[in-house]
Every structure is written in C-alpha cells, then in structure tokens.
C-alpha positions in Angstrom: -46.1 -36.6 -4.1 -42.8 -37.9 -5.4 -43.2 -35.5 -8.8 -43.9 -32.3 -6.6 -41.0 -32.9 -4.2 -38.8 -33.6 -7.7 -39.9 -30.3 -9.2 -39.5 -28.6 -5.8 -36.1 -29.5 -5.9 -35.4 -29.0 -9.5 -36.5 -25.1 -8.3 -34.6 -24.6 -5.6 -31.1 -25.9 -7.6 -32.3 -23.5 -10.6 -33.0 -20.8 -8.3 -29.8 -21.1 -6.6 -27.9 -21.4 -10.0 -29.6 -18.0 -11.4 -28.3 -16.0 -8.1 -24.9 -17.7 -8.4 -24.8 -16.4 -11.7 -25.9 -13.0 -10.5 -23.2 -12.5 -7.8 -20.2 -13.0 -9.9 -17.6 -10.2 -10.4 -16.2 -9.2 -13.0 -11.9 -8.6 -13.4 -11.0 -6.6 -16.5 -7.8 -6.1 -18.1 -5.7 -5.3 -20.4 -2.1 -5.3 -22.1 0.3 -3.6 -24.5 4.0 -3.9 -25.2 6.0 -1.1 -26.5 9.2 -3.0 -28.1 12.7 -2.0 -29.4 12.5 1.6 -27.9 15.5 3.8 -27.5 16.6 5.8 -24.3 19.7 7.1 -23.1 20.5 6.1 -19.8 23.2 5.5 -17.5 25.9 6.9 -20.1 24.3 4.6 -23.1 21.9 4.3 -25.6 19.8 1.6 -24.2 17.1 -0.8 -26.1 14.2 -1.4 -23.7 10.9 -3.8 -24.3 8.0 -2.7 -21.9 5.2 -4.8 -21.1 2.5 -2.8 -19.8 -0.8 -4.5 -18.1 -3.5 -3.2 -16.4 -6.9 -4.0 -14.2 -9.9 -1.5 -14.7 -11.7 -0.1 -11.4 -15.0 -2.3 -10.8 -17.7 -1.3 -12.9 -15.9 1.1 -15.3 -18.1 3.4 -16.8 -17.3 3.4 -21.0 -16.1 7.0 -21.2 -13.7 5.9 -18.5 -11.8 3.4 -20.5 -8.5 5.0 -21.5 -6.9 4.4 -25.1 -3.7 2.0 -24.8 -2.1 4.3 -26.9 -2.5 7.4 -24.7 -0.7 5.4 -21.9 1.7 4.3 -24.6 2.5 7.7 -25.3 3.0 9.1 -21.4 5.4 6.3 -20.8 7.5 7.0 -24.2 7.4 10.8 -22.9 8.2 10.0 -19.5 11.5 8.0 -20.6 12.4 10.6 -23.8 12.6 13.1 -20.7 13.5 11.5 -18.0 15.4 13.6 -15.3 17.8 11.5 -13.4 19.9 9.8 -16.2 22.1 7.6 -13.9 18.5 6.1 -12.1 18.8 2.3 -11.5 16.2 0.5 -13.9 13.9 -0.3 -10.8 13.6 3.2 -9.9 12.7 4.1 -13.8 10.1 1.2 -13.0 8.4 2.7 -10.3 7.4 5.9 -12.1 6.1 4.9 -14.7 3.8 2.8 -12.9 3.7 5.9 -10.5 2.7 8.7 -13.2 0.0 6.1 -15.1 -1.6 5.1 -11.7 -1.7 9.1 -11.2 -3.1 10.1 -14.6 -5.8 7.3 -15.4 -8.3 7.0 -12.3 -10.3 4.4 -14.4 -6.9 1.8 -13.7 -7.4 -0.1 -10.5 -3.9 -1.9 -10.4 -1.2 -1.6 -13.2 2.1 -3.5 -13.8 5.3 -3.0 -15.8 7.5 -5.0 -16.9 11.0 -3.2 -17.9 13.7 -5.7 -20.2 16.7 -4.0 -20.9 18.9 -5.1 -23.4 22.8 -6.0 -22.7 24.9 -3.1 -23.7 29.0 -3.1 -24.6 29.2 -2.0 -20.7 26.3 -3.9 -19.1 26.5 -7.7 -21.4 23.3 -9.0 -19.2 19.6 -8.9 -19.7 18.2 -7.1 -17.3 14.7 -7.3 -16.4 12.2 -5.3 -13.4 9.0 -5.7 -12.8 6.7 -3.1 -10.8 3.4 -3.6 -10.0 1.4 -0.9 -8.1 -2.1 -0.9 -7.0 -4.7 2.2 -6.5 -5.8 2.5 -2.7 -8.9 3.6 -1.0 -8.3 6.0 1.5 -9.2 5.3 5.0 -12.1 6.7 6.7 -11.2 9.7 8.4 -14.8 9.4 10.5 -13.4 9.4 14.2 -14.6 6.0 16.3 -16.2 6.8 19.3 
C-alpha cells in the first residue's frame, strides 16, 4: 500500500514537472553595436557609438528573422541623411527606434542606445536611450 501511494506520488510530481516544462515562454533577443560612426550634426562632425537591441515577436517564424546587418544599414542611412541637422540627440533617438519598429514586423520591442562623443563645442558625453515597443491594436468590435 505504502509502495503504490509512493509511486502515485512520484507520478503526479513528474506529471506536473512535464507540463511546467511545457508552458514556459520563450523571450528572444538580440544586439549589435555600430561604433566610431561619423555624422554631421548640430554644426559638427560628431562621433556616435549605437547600441542596438532587440526582442523578436512570440513565435517568430525563421524567414521572419531579419539580418543585424540590414538594420545596421537603415540606421547608418537614416543618420547619413538625416533631415533636421540641429535635432536634439533624443529626438535623433526616437526615429531610429521609430523607422526599425516600422520596417521589421518580426521585432516586438527594440531599444537604442545613442553615446555621443564630446566635441570642441559640447566637452560632455552625452548619452540617450530610447526604447519603443510594437502595440496590438485594440478591438474595434463594439460592446453591447
């Protein structure tokens, strides 16, 4: 009797372990860093270090996952043409995070972090960090 309520309960704990196991989630990410690039900005040549990171949507399909260096590229294009040279560094921030939350529908959530380099008229580090996440749009089903 005391054998069968031991393996009983040696069944129920391995049971319960396997659906644990089961009903995790999975969080994937990824990073890059684009260092020592050059933009002119705010009347100077300006030395920048960009930390890109990024969460995939949940249960990313393989032809889905973008190549780092396409984003790469978009955000060195993006700064090589920016429009507004006199922008503060937070606003620069925002779009990229802006056009590669746009452009890549496999990123759930993406943040960047912008150092900027003292110059002869700016002698600090400067440093923003933007983080934007993808949202679901809300259900447009009327409630009765």
């Amino acid at each position: 009797m005391i054998k069968t309520r031991h393996l009983a309960g040696i069944f129920v704990l391995l049971l319960a372990c396997s659906c644990a196991a089961y009903s995790q989630s999975t969080v994937e990410e990824f990073s890059f860093v684009i260092k020592d690039f050059k933009m002119d900005h705010q009347t100077q040549t300006n030395n920048l270090n960009i930390s890109i990171s990024y969460r995939y949507v949940d249960n990313i399909q393989t032809p889905e996952y973008p190549d780092f260096r396409w984003l790469a590229k978009d955000v060195e294009t993006l700064l090589a043409n920016y429009p507004n040279k006199v922008d503060y560094w937070e606003i620069v921030n925002k779009r990229i995070t802006l056009m590669l939350l746009n452009k890549y529908s496999g990123i759930a959530s993406v943040t960047c972090d912008l150092q900027v380099d003292p110059t002869s008229l700016v002698p600090y580090t400067r440093t923003s960090r933007v983080t934007r996440a993808r949202t679901t749009p809300k259900s447009t089903r009327k409630r009765t």
